[in-house]
C-alpha positions as CSV (number, residue, x, y, z in Angstrom):
1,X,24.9,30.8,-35.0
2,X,22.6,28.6,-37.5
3,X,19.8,28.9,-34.2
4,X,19.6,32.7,-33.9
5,X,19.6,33.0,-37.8
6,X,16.6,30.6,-37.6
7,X,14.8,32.3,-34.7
8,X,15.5,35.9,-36.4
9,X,14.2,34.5,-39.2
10,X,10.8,32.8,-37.5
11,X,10.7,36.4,-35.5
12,X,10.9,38.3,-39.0
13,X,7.9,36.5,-41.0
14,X,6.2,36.6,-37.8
15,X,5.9,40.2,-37.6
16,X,5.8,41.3,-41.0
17,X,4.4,38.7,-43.3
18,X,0.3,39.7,-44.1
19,X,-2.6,37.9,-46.0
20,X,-5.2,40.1,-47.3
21,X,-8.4,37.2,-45.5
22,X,-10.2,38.2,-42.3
23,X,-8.1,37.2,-39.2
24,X,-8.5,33.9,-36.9
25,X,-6.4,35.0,-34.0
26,X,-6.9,38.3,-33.4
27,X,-4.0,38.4,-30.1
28,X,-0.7,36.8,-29.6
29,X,1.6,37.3,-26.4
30,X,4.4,39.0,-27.9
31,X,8.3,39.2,-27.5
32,X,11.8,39.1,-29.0
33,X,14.5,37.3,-27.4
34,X,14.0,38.3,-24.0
35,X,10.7,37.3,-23.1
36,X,10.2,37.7,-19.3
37,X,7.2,37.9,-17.3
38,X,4.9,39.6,-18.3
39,X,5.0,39.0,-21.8
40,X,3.3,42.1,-24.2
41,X,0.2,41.2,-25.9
42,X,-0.1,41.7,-29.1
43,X,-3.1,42.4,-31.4
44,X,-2.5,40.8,-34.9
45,X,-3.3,42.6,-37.9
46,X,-6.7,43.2,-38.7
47,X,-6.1,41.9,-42.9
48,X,-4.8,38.5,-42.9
49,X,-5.6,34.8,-41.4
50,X,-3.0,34.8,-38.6
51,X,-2.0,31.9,-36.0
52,X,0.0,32.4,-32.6
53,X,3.8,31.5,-32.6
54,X,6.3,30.6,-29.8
55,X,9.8,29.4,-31.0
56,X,12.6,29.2,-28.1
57,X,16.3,28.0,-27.6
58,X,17.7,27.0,-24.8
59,X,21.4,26.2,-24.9
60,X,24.0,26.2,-21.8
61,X,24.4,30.0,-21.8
62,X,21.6,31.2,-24.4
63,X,18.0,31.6,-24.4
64,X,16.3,32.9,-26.8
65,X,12.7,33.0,-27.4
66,X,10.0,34.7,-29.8
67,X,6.2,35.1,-29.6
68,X,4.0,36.7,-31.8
69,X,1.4,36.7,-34.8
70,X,2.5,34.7,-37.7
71,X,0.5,34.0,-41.2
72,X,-1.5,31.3,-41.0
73,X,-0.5,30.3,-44.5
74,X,3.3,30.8,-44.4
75,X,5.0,27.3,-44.8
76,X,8.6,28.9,-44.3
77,X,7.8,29.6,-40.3
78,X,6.7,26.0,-40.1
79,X,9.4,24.3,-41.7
80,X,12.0,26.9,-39.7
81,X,9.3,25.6,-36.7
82,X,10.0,22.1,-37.4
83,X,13.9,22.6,-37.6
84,X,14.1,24.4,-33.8
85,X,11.8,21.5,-32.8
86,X,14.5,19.2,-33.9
87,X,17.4,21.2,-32.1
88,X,18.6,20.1,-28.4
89,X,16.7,22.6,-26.2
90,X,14.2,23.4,-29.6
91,X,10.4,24.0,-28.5
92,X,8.7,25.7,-31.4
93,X,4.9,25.5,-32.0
94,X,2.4,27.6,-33.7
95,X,-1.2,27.6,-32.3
96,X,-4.7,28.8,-33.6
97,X,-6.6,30.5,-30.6
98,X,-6.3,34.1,-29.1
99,X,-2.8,33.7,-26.5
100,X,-2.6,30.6,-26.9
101,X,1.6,30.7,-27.5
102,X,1.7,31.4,-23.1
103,X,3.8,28.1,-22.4
């Protein structure tokens, strides 16, 4: 249960947190919890300094995944970043070029 909080919670400040700077990534593939192929692309805000995110879960009978623009500046999604990376099946990184959260 402590994983999905954690992803949710990645997946929420990835979609809603914005920066009033000009952007650095302007597009982020883009998905909640079900990401199969293809995978939306998403064009990140134009106000804000934004990187790419992809966090993702694997567990025996869950997979969860999220991709999508996250604030460049926003400590919380890398420490909840560097928690999943820590989990069995955890692969969470955060990237700074246009789709560059594809793996």
């Amino acid at each position: 249960m402590k994983v999905c909080s954690a992803v949710l919670f990645v997946a929420v400040f990835a979609f809603l947190y914005l920066q009033s700077t000009e952007a650095k990534v302007s597009k982020c593939y883009h998905c909640l919890m079900s990401c199969d192929n293809p995978v939306e692309v998403q064009t990140c805000p134009s106000t804000g300094d934004f990187n790419c995110l992809l966090a993702k879960i694997e567990t025996g009978t869950q997979n969860d995944e999220v991709r999508g623009c996250v604030a460049s500046d926003d400590s919380t999604t890398k420490q909840y970043c560097d928690q999943i990376n820590s989990m069995p099946g955890g692969k969470c990184y955060i990237c700074d070029s246009d789709l560059c959260n594809s793996a």
